[in-house]
Structure formats: C-alpha cells, structure tokens
C-alpha positions in Angstrom: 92.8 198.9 43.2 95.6 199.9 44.8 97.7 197.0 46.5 97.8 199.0 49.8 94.0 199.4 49.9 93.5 195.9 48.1 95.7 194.2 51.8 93.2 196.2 54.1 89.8 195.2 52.7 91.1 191.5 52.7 92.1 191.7 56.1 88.6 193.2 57.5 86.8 190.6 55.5 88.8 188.0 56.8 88.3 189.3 60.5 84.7 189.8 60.0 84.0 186.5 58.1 85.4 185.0 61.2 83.6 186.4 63.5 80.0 186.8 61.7 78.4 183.7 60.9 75.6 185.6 58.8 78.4 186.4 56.3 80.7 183.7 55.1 81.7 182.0 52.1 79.9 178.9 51.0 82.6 177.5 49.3 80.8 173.8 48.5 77.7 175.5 46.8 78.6 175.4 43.0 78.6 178.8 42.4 80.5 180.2 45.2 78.0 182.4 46.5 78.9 184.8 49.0 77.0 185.5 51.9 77.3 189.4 52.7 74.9 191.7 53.8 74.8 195.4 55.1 76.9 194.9 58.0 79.9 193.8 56.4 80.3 196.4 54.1 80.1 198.9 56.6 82.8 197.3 58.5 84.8 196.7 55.1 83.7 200.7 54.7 83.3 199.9 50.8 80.2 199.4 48.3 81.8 197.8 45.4 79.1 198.2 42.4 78.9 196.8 39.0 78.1 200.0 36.6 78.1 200.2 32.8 80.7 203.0 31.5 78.3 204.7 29.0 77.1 208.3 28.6 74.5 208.4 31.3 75.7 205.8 33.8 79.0 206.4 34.5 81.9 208.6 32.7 84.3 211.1 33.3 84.0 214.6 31.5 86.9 217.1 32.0 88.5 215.1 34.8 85.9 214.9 36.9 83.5 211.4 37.0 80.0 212.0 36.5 77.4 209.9 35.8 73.4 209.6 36.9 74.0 205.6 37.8 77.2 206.9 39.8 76.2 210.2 41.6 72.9 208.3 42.9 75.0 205.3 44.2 77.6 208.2 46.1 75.0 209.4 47.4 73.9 206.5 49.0 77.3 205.9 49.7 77.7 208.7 52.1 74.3 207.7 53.8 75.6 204.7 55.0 79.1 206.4 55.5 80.9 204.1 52.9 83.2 204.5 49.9 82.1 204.0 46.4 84.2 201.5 44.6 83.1 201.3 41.5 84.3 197.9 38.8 82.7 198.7 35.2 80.7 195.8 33.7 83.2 194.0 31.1 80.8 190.5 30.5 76.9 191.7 30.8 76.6 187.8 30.5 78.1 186.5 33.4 77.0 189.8 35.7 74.4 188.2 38.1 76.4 185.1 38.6 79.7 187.5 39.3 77.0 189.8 41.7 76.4 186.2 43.8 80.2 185.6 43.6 81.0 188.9 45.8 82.6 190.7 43.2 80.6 193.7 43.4 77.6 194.5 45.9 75.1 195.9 43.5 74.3 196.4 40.0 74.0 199.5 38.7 73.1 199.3 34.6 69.4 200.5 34.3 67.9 197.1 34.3 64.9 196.6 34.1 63.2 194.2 36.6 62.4 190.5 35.0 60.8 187.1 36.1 63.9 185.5 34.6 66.5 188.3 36.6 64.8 187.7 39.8 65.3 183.9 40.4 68.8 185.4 40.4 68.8 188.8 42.6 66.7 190.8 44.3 65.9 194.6 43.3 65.3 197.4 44.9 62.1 200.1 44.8 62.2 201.0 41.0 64.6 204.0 40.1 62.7 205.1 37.3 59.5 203.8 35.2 60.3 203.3 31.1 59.0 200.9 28.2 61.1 199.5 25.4 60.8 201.6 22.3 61.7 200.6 18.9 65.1 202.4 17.3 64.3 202.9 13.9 66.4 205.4 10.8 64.5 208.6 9.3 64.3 208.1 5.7 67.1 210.5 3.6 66.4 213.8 3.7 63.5 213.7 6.5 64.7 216.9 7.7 63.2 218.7 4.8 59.8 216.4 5.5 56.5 217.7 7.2 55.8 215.7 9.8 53.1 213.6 8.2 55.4 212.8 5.2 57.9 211.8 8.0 54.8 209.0 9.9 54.2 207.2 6.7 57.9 206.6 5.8 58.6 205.0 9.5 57.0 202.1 11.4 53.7 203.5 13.3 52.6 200.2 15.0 54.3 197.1 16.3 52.3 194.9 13.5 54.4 196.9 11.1 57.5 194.9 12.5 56.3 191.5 10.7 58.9 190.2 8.4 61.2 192.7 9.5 64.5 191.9 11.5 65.5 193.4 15.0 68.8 193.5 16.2 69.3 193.4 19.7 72.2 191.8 22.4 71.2 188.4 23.4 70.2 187.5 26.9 69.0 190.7 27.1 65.0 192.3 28.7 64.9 193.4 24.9 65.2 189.6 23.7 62.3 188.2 25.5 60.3 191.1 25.0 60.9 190.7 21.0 60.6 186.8 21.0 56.8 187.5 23.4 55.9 190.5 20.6 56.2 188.2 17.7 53.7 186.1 19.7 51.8 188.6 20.4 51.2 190.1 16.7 50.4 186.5 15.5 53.2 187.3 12.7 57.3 186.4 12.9 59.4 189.0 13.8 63.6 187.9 12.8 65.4 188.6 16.0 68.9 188.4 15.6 71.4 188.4 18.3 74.9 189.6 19.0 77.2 188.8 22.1 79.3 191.7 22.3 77.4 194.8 21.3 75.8 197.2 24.1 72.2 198.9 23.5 74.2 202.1 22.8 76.5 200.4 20.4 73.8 199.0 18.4 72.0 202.2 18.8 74.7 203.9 16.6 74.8 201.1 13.7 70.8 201.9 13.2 72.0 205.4 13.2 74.7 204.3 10.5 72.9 202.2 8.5 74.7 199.3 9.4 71.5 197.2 11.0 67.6 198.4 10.2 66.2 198.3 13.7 67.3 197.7 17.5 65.6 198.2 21.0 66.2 199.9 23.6 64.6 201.5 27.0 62.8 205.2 26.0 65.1 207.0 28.9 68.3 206.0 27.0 66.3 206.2 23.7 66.2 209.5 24.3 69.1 210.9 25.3 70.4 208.6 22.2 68.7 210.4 20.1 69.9 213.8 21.3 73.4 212.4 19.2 71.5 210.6 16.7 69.0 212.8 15.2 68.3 210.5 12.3 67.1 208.4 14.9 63.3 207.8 15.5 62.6 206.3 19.0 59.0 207.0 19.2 57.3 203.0 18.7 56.2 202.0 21.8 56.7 197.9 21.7 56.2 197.2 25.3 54.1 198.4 28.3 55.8 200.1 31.6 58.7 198.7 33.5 60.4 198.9 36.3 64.4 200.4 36.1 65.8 199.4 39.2 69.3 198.2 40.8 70.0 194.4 41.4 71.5 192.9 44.6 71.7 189.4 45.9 69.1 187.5 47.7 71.2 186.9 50.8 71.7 190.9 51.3 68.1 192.0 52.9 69.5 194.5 54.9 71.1 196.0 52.5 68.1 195.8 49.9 65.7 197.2 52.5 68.8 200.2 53.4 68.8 201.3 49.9 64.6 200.9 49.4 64.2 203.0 52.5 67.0 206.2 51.2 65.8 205.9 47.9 61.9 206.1 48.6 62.8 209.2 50.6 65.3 210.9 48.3 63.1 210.6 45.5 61.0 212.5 46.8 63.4 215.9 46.9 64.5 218.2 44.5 68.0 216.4 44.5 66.6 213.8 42.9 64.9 215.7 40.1 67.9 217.5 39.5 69.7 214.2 39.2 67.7 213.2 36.5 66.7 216.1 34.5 70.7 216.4 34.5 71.2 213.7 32.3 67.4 213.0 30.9 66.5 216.3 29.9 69.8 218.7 29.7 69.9 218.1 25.7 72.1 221.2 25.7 74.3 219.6 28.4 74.9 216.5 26.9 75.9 218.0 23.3 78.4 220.4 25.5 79.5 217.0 26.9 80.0 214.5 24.3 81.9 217.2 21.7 84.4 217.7 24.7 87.5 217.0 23.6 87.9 216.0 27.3 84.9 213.8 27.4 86.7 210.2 27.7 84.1 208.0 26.5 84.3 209.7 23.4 88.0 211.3 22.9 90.2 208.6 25.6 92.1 211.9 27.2 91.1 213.0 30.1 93.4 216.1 30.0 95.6 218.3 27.9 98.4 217.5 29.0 98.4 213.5 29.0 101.3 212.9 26.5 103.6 215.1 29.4 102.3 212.8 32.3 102.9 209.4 30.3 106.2 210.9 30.3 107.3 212.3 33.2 105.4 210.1 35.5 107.2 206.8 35.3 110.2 208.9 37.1 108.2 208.6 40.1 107.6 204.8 39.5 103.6 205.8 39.5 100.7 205.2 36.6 100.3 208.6 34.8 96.7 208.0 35.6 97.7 208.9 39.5 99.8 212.1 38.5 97.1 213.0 36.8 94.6 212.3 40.0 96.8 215.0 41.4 96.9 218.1 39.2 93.0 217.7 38.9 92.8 217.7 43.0 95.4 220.8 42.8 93.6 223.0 40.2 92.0 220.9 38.0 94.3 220.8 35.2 94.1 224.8 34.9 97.8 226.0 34.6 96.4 229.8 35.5 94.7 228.6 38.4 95.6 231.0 41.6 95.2 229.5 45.2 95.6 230.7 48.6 98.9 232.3 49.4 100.0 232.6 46.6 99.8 228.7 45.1 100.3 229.0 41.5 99.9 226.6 38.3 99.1 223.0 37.8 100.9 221.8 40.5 99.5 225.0 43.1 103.6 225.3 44.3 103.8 228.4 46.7 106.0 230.9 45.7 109.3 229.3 47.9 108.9 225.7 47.1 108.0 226.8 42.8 111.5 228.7 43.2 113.5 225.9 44.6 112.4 223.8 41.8 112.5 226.8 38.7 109.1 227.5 38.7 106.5 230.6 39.1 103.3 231.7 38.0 104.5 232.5 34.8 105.9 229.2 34.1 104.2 226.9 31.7 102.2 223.7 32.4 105.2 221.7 30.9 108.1 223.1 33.3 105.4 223.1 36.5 104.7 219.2 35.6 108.6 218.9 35.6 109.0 220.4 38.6 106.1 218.8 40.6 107.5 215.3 39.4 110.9 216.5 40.9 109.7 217.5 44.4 107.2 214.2 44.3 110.4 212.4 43.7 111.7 214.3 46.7 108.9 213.7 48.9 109.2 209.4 47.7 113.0 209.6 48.3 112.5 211.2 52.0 109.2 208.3 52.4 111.4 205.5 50.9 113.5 204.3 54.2 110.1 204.3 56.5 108.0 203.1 54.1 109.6 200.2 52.3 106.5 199.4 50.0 106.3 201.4 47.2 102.2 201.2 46.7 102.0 201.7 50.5 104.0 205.0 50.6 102.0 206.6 47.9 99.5 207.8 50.9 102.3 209.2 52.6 103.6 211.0 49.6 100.0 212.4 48.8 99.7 213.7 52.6 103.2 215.3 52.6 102.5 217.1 49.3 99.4 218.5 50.5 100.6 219.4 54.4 104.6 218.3 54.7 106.1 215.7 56.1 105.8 216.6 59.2 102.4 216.8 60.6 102.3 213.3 59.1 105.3 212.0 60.9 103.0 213.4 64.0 100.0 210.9 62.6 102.7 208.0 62.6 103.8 208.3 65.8 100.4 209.0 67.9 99.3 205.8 65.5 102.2 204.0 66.7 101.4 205.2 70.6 98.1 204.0 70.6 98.4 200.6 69.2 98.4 200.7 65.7 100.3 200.1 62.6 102.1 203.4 61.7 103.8 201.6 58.5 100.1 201.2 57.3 98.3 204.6 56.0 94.2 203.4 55.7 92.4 202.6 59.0 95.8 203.7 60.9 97.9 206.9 60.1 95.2 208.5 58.3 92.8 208.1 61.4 95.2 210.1 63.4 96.0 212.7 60.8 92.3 213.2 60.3 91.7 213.7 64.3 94.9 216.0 64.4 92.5 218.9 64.8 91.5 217.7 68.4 93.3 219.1 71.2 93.8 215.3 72.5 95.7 214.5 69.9 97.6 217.7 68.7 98.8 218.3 72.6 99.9 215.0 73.0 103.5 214.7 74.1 104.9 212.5 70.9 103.4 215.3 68.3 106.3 218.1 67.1 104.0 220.4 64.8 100.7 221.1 66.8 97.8 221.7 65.2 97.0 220.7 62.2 93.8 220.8 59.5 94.2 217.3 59.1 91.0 216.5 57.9 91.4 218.7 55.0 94.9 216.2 54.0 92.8 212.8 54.6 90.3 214.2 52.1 92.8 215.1 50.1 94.7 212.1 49.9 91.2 209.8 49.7 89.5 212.2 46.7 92.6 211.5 44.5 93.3 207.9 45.2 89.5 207.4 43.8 89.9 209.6 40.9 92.8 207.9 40.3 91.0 204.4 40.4 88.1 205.7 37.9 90.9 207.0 35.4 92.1 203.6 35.4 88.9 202.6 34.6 88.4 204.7 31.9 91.8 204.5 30.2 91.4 199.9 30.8 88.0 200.2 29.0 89.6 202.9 26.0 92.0 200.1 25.0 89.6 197.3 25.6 87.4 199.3 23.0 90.1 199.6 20.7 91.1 196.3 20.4 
C-alpha cells in the first residue's frame, strides 16, 4: 500500500484503539490477537481481506480485476461504505493465525466450514453448498470413447480408491476428508501431501500426468475442467458442505453484518448473476483464460507494458501506477474518443496533446511520451507544496484529471477549516469531493468556483486501487516464477 495511505490507517487505528476499549491489541496473549470488530473498520474506512489469486476468486482480465470471491466482498464493501483492500494469500498455512493477528479482516478462499477451522474463526451463513469430488485423467483417446467405454476405464465408487494414491495439499478440508474415507471404506487409501501446491495447481499435474489423482470442491472442479477436459471430476467422495468466508471470533458484529447482507442478497438476481458468471459461463471463461491480457495466465496486463517499464521511472512512480492511469483514461484503447475532443491513451484535449506533440492520430508510443512529460509537469508544479513524493501522487492524479487549480481550492478550504492540507486522504480530498456544494465553492478562500469534484475524488481513489491490485498481480507473477 501506498505510504501515504499506509500513515492514515495507522493513525485512525491508533486514535481509535485509544479510545475503544472493545478493540485493542492484546499484546501478552501468545499469538497477538487483535481485538477488532465492525466499528473499527468503519472508522479505519477499510476491509482488508485475505483472497486466493486464482481464476475464480480473484484476477485481473484486460486491466480490469474481476473475480466472484472479490466482486461479492465489494459489494459488501459499499454496504457498509468501506474500501476493499484486498492482500492475496501467500502461506495457506499460517492464514487463520495471520486472520487473529489483524492482518486482514476476513478470509475469502472458498473454504469450506470445518470442526478443526472453527476452534480458530468463526464463519459466516454459507456462500455456496459443494462436496469434494475426486479429480481423476480420462484414459488416452477417451474422446473417441462412448460413454460406457469411458465409466469402466475411470474410478465409479470411492471403494475403487483402495491401494491407490491421492495427492492433495496438507492441512487442507481435502486431507481429513481422505484420511476419514480410508476409514470409512475399511481399505487404505496412500495420501500423500505437498506444502506448496494449491488445489488448482495440483489440478493441472492430474491433467498432465504428473500425479494420478487429487481432490478438490465440485464448484472449482468444474470450472477446472472447463480447461482440462481430460479431466473427470464426477466421483462424489464426500457429502455436502458448507463454502463460506472466515473471520475472527472477537468480530460478532461484523460476522452478523455480513450474515445479515448476504442472506438478503442471495436472494436477488445479483447474486445469481454473480455466480453463473464464473460457475456456469464455460464460454466466458475460455474467452478469459486465452486472453493474452488475462494475468494469471500471460503476467501482462496490457499491450503496452514494456513502454511503461520504461518511461515510468521518469516520473519516479511503479509502471504498475502509470498503468492504473491509462486504464482509468480509456482503458488502454489508443483510439478511444472522449468528451471534447480527449483523444488516445492518455484522453489529452486537443490544446494540452498539442503543447506536448500529440493528436488523435498519434500513436500509443508518442501519447505515453507525452502523458509522462506533462505528469512530470504536474509533479514538478506539486513538488515545493508537497515535499513527500508518495504523498503528492494524489495531488498529481487530481490535477491531471481537473487542474491544479480547483485542487489548490480543496487545500485551502482544508486548511480554513482545520485540517491538514499537506495530507490528500480524510483531508484535501474531502473538500474537493464537497466542491460541488455552494458552501464550499462560494467560500471566500476558493479562486475557481464550482467544480465536479466528486467526479476527481473517484478518479483519483479508482486508480490508486487498481494500482494496488496490479501490484498484486505483477508480486505474485514473479513469486510464481521463482
């Protein structure tokens, strides 16, 4: 996270630990639980959340995130009128204990609910109902087999499973469900466990024929399959269970918040849309996952990233933020058209393009060029104000999208009623946003009038999360690589 955003939600949960009892550190208990519940992260205004990055869950697909784990948790985000900070799950291991630690408020990773995982968390009402189904390889050639010819070559029943091994990620639901089956069969099944490996990883060595047989849940099965066709998910090997999200035990308020939105939303067409979106959309997902702009899969996120690893160090930013930009401006479409005239990657108007050598026939190259040229502007003109350089990004962001000077405006009505106009979150951008309202656009110390303002403090919060899950993406891309 940004260190500008990073010095505001410390100070709040500072100030509010102080002052609430209900929610403060217990710092002799051995594992550092945190006590924090409903009210504090409304007052922090963020929902951190633990998610897996996968190709259901959470991804991002032609610069956009997507995700059915992350759109429902947004979702609920904006019903309690908090952002979504999303931290993707690096050590499945150590996720509960990191949960109790206050690094994240919820879990997000379609777990299913446990006797084991609940002397740990609480969960919420279920998400979705599945079993654990058996991943298993269709013999060679079983396209060309009738479907009868198909059954006998495949395991049909759970007894078949005797002798045989099962791969599957230790400490996982799948584990103790294996370890209870063998009991159950009156017969040894070989489990053998791996530390590192996700379900969808091991998923994909059945597929290559690098293990004989894994678990998984039948909703991921699934979709799983749409990718592996030689993939047969249809052994049931365990009876219905709950999906559901995990959060800790001292958070009732928030645990009965989300059981009372999610009851209700389930219950709409939003939902069902949600889910047949990335459960039943087979022609979807295919579209998706041979993107050349699906990152789970490719690690761009757009055409031009070799030109923004480039260009955007000149700026003293991540190329990862530049990018944040063009997607917000036209979504990494150079032929993109906007209102009066805006034109390219960048969306320069016709006066501000010329000044800098560009116009609508100008390639995605030159307008990249010239959009890091008049960002560098905009940090040079920020740079005596606004010493800090993570701090003036905001600043930068806002004067792009509305010039400098309705912003100058936001500083000094923040400055006039108290606040910190060297500091953009929870200060400047308050006033910018309320710019709108004759109160504030009347006032004496304002120079520009009225002013959309609203439409820049979207602007500048949309691409400062973007930007954080492209880091996200582009941290776990080389993590996988190494």
């Amino acid at each position: 996270m940004n260190k500008f955003y990073t010095t505001i939600l410390i100070s709040f949960a500072v100030f509010f630990m102080a002052c609430n009892t209900s929610d403060i550190r217990n710092s002799s208990h051995k594992n550092n639980i945190v006590y924090k519940d409903l009210d504090s992260i409304r007052i922090i205004g963020t929902l951190k959340a633990f998610i897996n990055y996968n190709a259901t869950s959470y991804f991002i697909y032609k610069g956009n995130p997507m995700g059915f784990e992350y759109e429902l948790l947004k979702k609920y985000a904006e019903h309690i009128d908090v952002k979504l900070e999303v931290i993707p799950i690096k050590n499945t291991d150590s996720i509960f204990v990191n949960l109790n630690k206050g690094e994240a408020d919820i879990i997000a990773d379609n777990l299913t609910i446990t006797e084991e995982r609940l002397i740990h968390s609480n969960f919420t009402h279920p998400i979705l109902i599945t079993q654990q189904v058996l991943i298993q390889r269709k013999p060679e050639g079983w396209r060309k087999l009738k479907k009868a010819d198909l059954k006998k070559q495949i395991l049909q029943s759970p007894l078949d499973l005797i002798g045989k091994t099962v791969t599957i990620r230790k400490g996982s639901s799948f584990y103790s469900r294996m370890k209870n089956l063998s009991n159950e069969i009156g017969g040894k099944v070989n489990i053998e466990t791996v530390d590192e490996l996700t379900m969808e990883d091991l998923i994909e060595k059945v597929s290559f024929q690098e293990i004989e047989y894994t678990v998984a849940d039948k909703n991921l099965a699934i979709v799983s399959q749409w990718q592996y066709p030689n993939i047969d998910v249809n052994l049931t090997v365990s009876l219905d269970q709950n999906i559901a999200w995990a959060v800790r035990k001292n958070s009732p308020k928030l645990t009965k918040s989300i059981n009372e939105w999610l009851i209700e939303f389930q219950k709409t067409r939003k939902f069902k849309l949600l889910y047949n979106k990335y459960f039943k959309n087979q022609k979807g997902f295919k579209k998706r996952i041979n993107h050349k702009y699906y990152t789970l899969e490719s690690g761009d996120i757009s055409p031009y990233d070799e030109i923004l690893q480039k260009h955007a160090p000149k700026l003293g930013w991540d190329w990862e933020l530049l990018a944040a930009l063009i997607y917000q401006e036209s979504h990494f479409n150079n032929n993109a058209l906007g209102w009066g005239g805006a034109f390219g990657l960048m969306q320069f108007m016709p006066k501000t393009g010329a000044r800098y050598g560009v116009d609508s026939s100008s390639s995605a190259h030159a307008n990249i060029v010239a959009g890091v040229k008049y960002l560098k502007y905009l940090d040079n003109y920020w740079k005596p104000i606004i010493a800090d350089s993570s701090e003036r990004i905001p600043f930068v962001l806002a004067s792009y999208n509305v010039g400098p000077g309705h912003v100058l405006d936001a500083r000094r009505l923040t400055e006039k009623y108290g606040k910190d106009p060297f500091v953009w979150e929870n200060n400047v951008d308050f006033y910018l946003l309320n710019k709108s309202k004759a109160k504030y656009y009347k006032d004496e110390v304002v120079r520009n009038g009225y002013c959309k303002g609203y439409i820049t403090y979207n602007y500048v919060n949309e691409i400062i999360i973007r930007y954080e899950h492209y880091k996200n993406m582009m941290q776990e891309n080389e993590l996988a690589q190494k």
